[in-house]
PLY file of the C-alpha trace (Angstrom):
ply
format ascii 1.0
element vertex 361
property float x
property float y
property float z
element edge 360
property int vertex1
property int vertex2
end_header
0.00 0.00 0.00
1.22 3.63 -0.99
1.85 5.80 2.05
0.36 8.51 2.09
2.05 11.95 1.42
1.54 15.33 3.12
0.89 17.45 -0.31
0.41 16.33 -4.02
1.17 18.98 -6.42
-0.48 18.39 -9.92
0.68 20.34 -12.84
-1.17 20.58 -16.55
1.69 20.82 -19.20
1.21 21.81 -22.63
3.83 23.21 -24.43
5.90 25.48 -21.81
9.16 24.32 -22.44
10.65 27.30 -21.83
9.23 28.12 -18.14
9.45 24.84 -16.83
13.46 24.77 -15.13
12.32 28.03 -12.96
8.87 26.36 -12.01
10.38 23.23 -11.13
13.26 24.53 -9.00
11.16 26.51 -7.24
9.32 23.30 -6.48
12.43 21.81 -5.87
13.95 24.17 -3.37
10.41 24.41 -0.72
11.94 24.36 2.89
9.24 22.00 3.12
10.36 17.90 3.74
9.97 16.88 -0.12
10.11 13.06 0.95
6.63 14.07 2.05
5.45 15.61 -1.42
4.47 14.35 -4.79
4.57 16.25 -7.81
2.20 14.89 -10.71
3.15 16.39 -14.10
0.07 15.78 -16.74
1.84 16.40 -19.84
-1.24 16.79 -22.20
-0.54 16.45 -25.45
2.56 18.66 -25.76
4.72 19.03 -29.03
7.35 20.75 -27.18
9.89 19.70 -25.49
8.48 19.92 -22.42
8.20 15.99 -21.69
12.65 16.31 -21.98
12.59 18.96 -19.49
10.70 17.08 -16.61
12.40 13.73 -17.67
16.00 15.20 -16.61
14.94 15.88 -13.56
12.99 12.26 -12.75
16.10 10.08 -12.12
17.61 12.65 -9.37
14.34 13.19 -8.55
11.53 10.01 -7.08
8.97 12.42 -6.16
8.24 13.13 -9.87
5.85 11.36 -11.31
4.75 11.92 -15.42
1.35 10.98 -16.97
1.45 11.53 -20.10
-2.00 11.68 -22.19
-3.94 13.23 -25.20
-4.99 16.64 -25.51
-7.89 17.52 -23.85
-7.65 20.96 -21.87
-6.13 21.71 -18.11
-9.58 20.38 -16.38
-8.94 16.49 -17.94
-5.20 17.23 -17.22
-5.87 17.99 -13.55
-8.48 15.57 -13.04
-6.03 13.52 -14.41
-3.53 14.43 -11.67
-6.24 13.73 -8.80
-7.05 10.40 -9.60
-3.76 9.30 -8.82
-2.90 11.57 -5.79
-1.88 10.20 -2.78
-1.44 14.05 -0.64
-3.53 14.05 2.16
-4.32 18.12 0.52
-3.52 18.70 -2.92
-1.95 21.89 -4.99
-2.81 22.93 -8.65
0.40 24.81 -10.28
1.10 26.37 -13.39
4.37 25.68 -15.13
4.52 28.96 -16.55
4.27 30.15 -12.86
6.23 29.79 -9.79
6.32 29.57 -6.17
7.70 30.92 -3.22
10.42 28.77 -0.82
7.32 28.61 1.93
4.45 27.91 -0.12
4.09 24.60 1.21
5.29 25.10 4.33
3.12 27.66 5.68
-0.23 26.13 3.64
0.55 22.85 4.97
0.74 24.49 8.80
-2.22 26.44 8.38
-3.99 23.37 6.72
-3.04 21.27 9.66
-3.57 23.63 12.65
-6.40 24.61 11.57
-8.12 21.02 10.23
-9.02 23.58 7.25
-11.30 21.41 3.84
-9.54 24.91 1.95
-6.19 26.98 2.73
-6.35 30.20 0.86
-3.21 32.89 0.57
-2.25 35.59 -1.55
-0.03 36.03 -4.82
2.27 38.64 -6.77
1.13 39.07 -10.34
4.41 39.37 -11.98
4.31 40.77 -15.43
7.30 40.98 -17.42
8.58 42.26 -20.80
9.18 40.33 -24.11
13.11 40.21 -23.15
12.24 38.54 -19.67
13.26 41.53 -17.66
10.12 42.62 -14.97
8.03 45.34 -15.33
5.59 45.62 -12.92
5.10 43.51 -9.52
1.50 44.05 -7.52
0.43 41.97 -4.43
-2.78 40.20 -4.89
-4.01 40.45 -0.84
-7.64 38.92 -0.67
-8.44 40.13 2.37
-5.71 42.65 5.11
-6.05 40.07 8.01
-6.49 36.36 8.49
-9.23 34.34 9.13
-10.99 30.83 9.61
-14.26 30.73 8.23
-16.84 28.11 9.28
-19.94 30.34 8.86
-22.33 29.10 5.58
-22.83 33.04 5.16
-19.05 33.36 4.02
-18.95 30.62 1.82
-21.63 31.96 -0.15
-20.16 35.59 -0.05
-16.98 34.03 -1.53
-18.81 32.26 -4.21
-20.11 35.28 -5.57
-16.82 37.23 -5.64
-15.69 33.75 -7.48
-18.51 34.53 -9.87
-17.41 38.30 -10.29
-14.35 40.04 -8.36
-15.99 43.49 -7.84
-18.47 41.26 -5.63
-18.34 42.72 -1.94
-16.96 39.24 -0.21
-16.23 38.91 4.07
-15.54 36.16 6.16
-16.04 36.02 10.39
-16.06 40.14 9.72
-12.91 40.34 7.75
-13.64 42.27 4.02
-12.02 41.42 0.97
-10.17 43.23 -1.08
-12.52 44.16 -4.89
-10.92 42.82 -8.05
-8.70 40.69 -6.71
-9.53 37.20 -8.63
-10.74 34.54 -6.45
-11.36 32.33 -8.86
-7.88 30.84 -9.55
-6.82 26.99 -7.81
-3.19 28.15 -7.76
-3.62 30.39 -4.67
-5.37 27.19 -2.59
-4.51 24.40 -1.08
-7.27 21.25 -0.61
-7.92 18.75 1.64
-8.04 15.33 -0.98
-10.31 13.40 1.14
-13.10 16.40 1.37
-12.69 16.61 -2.82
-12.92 13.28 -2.92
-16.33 12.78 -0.81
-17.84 15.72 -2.34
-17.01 14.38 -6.07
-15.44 17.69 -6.70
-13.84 18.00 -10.44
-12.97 20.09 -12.96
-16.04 20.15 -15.41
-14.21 18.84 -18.53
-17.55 19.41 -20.51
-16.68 23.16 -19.88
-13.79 24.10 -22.26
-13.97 28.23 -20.42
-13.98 29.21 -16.97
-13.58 25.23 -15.86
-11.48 26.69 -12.72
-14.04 28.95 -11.77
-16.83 27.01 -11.71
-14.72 24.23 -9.73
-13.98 26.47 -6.87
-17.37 27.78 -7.08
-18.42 24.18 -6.12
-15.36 23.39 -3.70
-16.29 26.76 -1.69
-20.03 25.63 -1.60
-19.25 22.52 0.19
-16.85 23.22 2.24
-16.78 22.97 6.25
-14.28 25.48 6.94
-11.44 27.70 4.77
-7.95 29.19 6.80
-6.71 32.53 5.09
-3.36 33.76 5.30
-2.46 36.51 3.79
1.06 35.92 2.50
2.17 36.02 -0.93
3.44 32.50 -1.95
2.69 32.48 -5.63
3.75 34.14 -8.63
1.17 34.75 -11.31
3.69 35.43 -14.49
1.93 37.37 -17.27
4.15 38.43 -19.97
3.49 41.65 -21.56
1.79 41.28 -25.10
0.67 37.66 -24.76
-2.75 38.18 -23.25
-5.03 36.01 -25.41
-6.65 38.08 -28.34
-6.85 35.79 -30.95
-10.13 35.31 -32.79
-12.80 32.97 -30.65
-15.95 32.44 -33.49
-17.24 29.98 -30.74
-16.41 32.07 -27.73
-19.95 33.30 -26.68
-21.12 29.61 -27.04
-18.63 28.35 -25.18
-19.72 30.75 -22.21
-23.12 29.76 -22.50
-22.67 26.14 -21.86
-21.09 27.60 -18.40
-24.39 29.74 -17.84
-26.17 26.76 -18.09
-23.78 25.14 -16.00
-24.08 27.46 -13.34
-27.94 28.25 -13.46
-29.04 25.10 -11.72
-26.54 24.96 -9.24
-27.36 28.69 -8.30
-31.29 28.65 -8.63
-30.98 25.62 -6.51
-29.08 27.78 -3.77
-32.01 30.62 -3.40
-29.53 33.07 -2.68
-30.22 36.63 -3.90
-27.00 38.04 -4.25
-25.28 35.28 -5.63
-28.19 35.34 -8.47
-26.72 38.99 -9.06
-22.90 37.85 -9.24
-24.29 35.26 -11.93
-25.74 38.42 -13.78
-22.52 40.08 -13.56
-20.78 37.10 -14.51
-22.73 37.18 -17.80
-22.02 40.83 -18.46
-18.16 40.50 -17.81
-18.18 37.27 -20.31
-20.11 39.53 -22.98
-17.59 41.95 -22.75
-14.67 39.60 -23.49
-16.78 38.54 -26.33
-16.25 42.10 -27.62
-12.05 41.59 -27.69
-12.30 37.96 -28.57
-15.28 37.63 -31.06
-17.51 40.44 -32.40
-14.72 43.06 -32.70
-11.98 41.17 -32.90
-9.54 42.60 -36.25
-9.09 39.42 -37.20
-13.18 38.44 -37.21
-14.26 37.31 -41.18
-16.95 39.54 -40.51
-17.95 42.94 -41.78
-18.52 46.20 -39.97
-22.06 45.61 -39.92
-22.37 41.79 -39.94
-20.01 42.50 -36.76
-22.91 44.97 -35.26
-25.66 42.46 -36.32
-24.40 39.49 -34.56
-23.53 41.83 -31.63
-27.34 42.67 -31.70
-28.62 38.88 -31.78
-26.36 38.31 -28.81
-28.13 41.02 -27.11
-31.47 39.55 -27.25
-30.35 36.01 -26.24
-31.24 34.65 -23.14
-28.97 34.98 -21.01
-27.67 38.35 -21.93
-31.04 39.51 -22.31
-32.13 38.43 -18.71
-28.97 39.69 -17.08
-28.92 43.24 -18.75
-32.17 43.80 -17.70
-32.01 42.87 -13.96
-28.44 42.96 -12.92
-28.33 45.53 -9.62
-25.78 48.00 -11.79
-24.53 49.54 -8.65
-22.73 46.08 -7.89
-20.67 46.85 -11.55
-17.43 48.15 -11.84
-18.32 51.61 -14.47
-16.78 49.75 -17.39
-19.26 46.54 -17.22
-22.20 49.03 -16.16
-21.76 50.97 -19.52
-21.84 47.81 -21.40
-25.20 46.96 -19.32
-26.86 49.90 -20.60
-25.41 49.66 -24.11
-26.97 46.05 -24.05
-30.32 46.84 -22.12
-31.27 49.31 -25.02
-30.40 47.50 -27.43
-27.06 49.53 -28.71
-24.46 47.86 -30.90
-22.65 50.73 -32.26
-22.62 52.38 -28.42
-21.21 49.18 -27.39
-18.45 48.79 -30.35
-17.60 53.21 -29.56
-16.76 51.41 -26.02
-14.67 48.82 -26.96
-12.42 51.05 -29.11
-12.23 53.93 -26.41
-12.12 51.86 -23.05
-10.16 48.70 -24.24
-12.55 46.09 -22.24
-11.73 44.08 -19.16
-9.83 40.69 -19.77
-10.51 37.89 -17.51
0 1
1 2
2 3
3 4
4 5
5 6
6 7
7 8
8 9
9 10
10 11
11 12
12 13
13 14
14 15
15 16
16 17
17 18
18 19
19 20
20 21
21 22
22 23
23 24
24 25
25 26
26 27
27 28
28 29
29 30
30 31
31 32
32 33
33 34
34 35
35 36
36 37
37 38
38 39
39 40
40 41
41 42
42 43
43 44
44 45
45 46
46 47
47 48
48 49
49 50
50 51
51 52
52 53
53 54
54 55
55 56
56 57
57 58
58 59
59 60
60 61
61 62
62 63
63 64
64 65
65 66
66 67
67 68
68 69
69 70
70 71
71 72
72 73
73 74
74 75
75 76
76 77
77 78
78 79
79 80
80 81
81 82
82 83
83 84
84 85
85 86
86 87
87 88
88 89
89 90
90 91
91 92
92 93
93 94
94 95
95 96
96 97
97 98
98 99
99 100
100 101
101 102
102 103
103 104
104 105
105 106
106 107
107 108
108 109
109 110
110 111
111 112
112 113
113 114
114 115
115 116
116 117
117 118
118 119
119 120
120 121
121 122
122 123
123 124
124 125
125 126
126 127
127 128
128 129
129 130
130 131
131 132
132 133
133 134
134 135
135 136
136 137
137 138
138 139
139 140
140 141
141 142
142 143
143 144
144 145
145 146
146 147
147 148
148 149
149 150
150 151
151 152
152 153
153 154
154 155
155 156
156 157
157 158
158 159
159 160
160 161
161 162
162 163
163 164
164 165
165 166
166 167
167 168
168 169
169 170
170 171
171 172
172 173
173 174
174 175
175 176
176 177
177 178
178 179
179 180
180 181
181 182
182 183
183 184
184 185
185 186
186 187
187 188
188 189
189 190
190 191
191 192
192 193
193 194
194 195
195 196
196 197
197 198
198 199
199 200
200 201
201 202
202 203
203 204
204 205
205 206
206 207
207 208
208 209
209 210
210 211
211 212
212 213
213 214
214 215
215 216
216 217
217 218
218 219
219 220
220 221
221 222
222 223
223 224
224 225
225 226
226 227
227 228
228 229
229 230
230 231
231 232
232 233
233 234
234 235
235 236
236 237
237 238
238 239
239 240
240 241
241 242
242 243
243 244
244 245
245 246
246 247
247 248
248 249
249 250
250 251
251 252
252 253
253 254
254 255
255 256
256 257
257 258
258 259
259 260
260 261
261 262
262 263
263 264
264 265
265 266
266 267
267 268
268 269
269 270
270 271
271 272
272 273
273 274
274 275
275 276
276 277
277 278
278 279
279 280
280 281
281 282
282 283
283 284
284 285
285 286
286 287
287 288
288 289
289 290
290 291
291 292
292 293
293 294
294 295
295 296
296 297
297 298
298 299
299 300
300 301
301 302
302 303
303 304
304 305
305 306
306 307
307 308
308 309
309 310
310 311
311 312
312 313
313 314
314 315
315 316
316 317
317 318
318 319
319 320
320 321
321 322
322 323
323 324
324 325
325 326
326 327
327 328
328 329
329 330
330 331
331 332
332 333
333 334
334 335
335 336
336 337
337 338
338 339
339 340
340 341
341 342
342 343
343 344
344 345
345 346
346 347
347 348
348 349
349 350
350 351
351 352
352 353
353 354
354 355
355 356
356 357
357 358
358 359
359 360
């Protein structure tokens, strides 16, 4: 029988050949006891060479362990991962990422003392030029002072700022910080057994937002969540590479998570979190705008652009949530869109896009 180690850290690889040395020497050099730790690389699919990198590092190496399958997205990747974990609590990285030398350390403490189902802590978005050289450095603090939350009434405040980060969110008094993404699984740690006896996944069927509606389901089970708010992970965004290629099938591909989410959230009876769904919806239209019905690189005319824009608008959702969404709970940039879609205004929306340069995710 396997023994059972402290932490399993599963990793989705596709094609980051060039980020993976720094990722997995950071692994490498936790002050943590690594005998006790498992790291679980899912290469999927990659036609880099990112399956040589992790392989020199296997011999010197037993606690790396390679599954290698076919493509099929991070969510199959890191389900993947958790099938074969052994960690009492588990860890989703990034391998374009990296982490700091008491990331596991400190979340395994805090997991431990305080018998936590969730261990959240902050990051460092870390964004850096095209010649590798940093730029810019911010702290991504949740929340100014720790807490353990065990009250339902938290949990469901967290699930809406999961659903949209200008949500107000607070937990056993303490308020969290606006626009700071909660959505992520890099800043958590898990407790395997409570994933495991909740059937909590990543919904493969999803091919957007899989992440967020997984924690939106791990926070609505869960029996209490530690904060600490220390910065033990490095969110690397390189300058320029924020996706804006074409995505025809975008908008569908965020209505399949609607529909995902609708149940689960009707089912809840929760006000507020109905609103963070609304806002959800609005936030996702607007990304439509950079990745679909403005994009330069759409097939589509000027006005074939602006009528497509328009069918959108009366679609259910969109329709629904531009019509009842509590505005004041927007950030100005998603309001503006909300009226631009409420009346019905594709050319108001597309003067928007050009002039404000819409949120990303």
């Amino acid at each position: 029988m396997t023994d059972e180690k402290k932490v399993s850290i599963i990793v989705p690889v596709y094609n980051v050949q060039e980020y993976l040395d720094r990722f997995i020497e950071s692994v490498l050099r936790q002050s943590f006891d690594m005998k006790a730790v498992e790291i679980i690389f899912v290469d999927d699919g990659s036609t880099d060479g990112s399956a040589g990198v992790i392989s020199g590092y296997t011999e010197e190496h037993p606690s790396i362990k390679v599954i290698i399958k076919e493509n099929g997205g991070a969510a199959s990747a890191r389900n993947r991962g958790l099938e074969t974990a052994t960690g009492e609590y588990v860890a989703f990285l990034d391998p374009d990422d990296y982490i700091e030398k008491e990331y596991l350390e400190i979340a395994y403490s805090e997991a431990k003392e305080k018998d936590a189902d969730i261990v959240l802590f902050d990051a460092f978005r870390e964004c850096t030029g095209s010649d590798g050289a940093q730029t810019n450095t911010v702290v991504w603090n949740h929340a100014l002072s720790e807490f353990t939350a065990t009250d339902r009434r938290d949990y469901e405040s967290m699930q809406c700022q999961i659903l949209y980060p200008y949500m107000s969110a607070r937990a056993q008094g303490v308020v969290f910080e606006k626009d700071v993404p909660l959505s992520a699984p890099w800043d958590k740690l898990y407790r395997r057994k409570f994933l495991f006896e909740n059937n909590l996944k990543f919904p493969e069927e999803l091919k957007v937002l899989d992440d967020m509606c997984f924690n939106f389901n791990v926070f609505g089970k869960a029996k209490k969540i530690s904060y600490v708010p220390i910065p033990l992970y490095h969110y690397c965004v390189q300058e320029g590479t924020i996706t804006n290629g074409y995505r025809a099938n975008r908008p569908k591909l965020d209505m399949q998570v609607f529909e995902y989410l609708k149940e689960k959230i009707e089912g809840l009876n929760v006000p507020l979190m109905q609103q963070a769904y609304y806002a959800r919806i609005i936030k996702s239209f607007a990304i439509c705008c950079r990745l679909c019905f403005f994009n330069r690189m759409s097939p589509l005319s000027a006005d074939q652009q602006l009528e497509q824009v328009k069918e959108y608008m009366c679609k259910e959702p969109y329709e629904e949530a531009f019509k009842s969404v509590d505005k004041d709970l927007l950030d100005w940039k998603l309001a503006l869109v909300t009226y631009a879609g409420m009346y019905k205004k594709p050319r108001l929306l597309k003067i928007l896009y050009v002039l404000q340069n819409l949120n990303s995710r």
